[in-house]
C-alpha positions in Angstrom: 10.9 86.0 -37.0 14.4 85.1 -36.5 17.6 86.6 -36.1 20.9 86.4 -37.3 23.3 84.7 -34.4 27.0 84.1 -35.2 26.5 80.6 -33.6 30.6 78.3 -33.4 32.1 75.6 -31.5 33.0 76.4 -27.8 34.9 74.3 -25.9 35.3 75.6 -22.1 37.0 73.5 -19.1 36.7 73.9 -15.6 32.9 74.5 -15.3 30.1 72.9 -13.8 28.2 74.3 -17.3 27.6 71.5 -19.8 28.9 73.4 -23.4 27.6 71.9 -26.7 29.2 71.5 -30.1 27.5 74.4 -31.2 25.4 76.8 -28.8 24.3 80.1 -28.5 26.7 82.2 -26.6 24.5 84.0 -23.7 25.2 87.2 -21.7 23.2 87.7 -18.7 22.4 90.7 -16.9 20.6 90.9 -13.4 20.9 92.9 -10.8 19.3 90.5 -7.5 20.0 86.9 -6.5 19.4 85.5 -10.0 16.4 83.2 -9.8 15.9 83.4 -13.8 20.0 82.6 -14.4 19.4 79.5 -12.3 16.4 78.0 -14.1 18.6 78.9 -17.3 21.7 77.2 -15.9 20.0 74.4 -14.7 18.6 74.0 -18.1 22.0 74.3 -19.8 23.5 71.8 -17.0 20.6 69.2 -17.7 20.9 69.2 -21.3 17.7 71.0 -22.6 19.1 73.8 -23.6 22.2 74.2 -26.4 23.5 77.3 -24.8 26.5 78.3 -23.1 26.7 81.3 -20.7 29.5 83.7 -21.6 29.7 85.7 -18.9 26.9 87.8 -16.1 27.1 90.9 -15.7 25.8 92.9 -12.4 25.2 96.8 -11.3 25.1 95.4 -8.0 28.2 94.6 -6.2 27.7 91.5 -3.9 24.5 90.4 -5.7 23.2 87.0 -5.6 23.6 86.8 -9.2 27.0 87.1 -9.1 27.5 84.5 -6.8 25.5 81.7 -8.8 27.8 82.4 -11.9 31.1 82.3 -9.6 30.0 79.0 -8.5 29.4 77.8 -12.3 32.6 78.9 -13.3 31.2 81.5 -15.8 32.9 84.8 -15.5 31.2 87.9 -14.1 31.8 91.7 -14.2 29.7 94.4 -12.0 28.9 97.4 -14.1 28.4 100.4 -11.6 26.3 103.6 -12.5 27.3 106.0 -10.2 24.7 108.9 -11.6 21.2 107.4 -12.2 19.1 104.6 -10.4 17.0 103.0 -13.0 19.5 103.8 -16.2 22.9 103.9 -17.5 24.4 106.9 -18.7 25.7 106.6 -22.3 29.4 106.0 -21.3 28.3 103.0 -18.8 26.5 101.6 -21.3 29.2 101.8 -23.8 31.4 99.7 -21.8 28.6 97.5 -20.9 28.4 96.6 -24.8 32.2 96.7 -24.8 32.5 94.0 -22.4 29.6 91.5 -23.8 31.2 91.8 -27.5 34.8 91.1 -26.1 32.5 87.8 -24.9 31.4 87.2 -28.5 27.8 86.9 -27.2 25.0 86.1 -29.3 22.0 87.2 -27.2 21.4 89.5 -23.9 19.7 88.0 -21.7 17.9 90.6 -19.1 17.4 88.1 -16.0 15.8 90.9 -13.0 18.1 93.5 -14.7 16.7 96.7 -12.7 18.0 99.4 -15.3 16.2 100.3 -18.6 18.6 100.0 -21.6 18.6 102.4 -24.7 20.7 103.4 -27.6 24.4 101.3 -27.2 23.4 98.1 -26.5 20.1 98.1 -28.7 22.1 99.2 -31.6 25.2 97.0 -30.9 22.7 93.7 -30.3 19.8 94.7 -32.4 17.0 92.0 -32.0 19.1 90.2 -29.7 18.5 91.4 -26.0 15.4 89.6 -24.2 13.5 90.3 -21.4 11.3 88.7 -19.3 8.1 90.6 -17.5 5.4 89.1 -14.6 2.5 90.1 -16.1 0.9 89.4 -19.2 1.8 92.3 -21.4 0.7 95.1 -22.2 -0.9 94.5 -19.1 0.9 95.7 -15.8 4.2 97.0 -17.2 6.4 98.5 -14.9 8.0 97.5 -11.0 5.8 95.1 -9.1 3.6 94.0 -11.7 1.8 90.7 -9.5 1.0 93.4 -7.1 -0.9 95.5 -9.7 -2.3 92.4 -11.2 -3.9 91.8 -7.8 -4.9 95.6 -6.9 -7.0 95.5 -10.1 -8.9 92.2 -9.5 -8.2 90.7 -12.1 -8.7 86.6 -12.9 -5.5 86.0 -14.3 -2.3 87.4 -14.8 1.1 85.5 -15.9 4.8 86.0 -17.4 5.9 87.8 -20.9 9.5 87.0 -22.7 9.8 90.1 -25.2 12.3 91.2 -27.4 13.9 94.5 -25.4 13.4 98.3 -27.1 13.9 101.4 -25.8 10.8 101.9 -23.8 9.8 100.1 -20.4 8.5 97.0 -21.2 7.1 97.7 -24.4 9.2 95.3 -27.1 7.6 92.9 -29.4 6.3 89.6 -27.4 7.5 86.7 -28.2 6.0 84.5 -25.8 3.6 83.9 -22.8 2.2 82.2 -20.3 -0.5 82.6 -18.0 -1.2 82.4 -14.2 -4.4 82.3 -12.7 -5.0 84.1 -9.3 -6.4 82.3 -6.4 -9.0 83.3 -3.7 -6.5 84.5 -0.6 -3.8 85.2 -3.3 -1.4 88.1 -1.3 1.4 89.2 -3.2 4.2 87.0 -2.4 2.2 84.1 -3.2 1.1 85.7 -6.5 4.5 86.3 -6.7 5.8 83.2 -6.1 3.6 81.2 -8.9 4.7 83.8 -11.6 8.3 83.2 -10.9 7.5 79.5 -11.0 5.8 80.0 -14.0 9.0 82.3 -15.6 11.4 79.2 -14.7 9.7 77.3 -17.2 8.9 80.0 -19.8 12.4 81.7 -19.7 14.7 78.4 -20.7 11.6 77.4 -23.6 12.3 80.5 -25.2 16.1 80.7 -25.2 15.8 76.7 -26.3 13.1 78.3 -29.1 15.1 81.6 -30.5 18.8 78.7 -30.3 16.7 75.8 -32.9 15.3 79.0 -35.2 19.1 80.3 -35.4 20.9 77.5 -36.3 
């Protein structure tokens, strides 16, 4: 299914970031060192993907994240909820919307974003905020999700790219891909294969959602 993206020429100078004639306008939100962003950027850098990142946005001041978009050149902003740990209260979330639409993004991209988002950006971006999951969903929703994978013995486990609703980790999938576990798996090294795995998956579906919305 695809949705509607008010795709236009961008022309940006003085960043690393290779910008296309026409690309989708990306806003990423993470809140760690930004491991996801970097497969995306290196994607956009390479040429793979017709994208151009807007701006990332952070509810952690200092993170990693932060850094690899200073570095690019692409803008960044840190959000800070001072009330609620894994949320935004309505007002935070607000400006969060109010400062992706003064980027004239296209889609929200959640890249290790450690906050569940509801009403105000959902409405504001509707079908157009993404997530991606380490475990193949509806299996193993929630924090640590290689670890549960490997406390319930299963044989395989993998990485989900869903569309983001108002529940934790519950939106419509769009795509997957699977990771076997291996004999002596612990889980970093579990870890470690999903998040190879999500470098791959993450970019294909941004490159996938940018072709459908020409």
């Amino acid at each position: 299914m695809q949705m509607a993206f008010g795709l236009e020429s961008v022309a940006c100078a003085g960043s690393n970031v290779v910008h296309h004639p026409v690309a989708m306008r990306l806003g990423i939100l993470g809140s760690g060192k930004g491991s996801n962003f970097g497969a995306i950027l290196r994607a956009i850098q390479s040429g793979d993907l017709e994208a151009t990142v807007e701006i990332v946005i952070s509810d952690v001041p200092g993170a990693g994240i932060l850094d690899l978009a200073s570095t690019a050149g692409i803008p960044t902003h840190t959000l800070i909820e001072p009330r609620y740990k894994s949320r935004l209260s309505p007002e935070v979330e607000e400006e969060l919307v109010r400062v992706l639409q003064a980027a004239k993004v296209d889609l929200v991209v959640l890249a290790g974003y450690m906050r569940v988002v509801k009403a105000p950006l959902l409405e504001a971006f509707p079908r157009r905020v993404i997530n991606i999951h380490p475990s193949l969903l509806p299996n193993f929703r929630g924090l640590e999700a290689w670890r549960q994978a490997l406390e319930a013995g299963v044989e395989k486990t993998g990485c989900t790219v869903h569309y983001v609703d108002s529940g934790v980790d519950t939106g419509e999938i769009i795509s997957q891909t699977e990771v076997p576990l291996i004999e002596g798996d612990t889980p970093e090294s579990l870890h470690a294969r999903i998040q190879a795995a999500e470098h791959h998956l993450y970019p294909a579906v941004i490159r996938q959602l940018a072709k459908e919305n020409r």
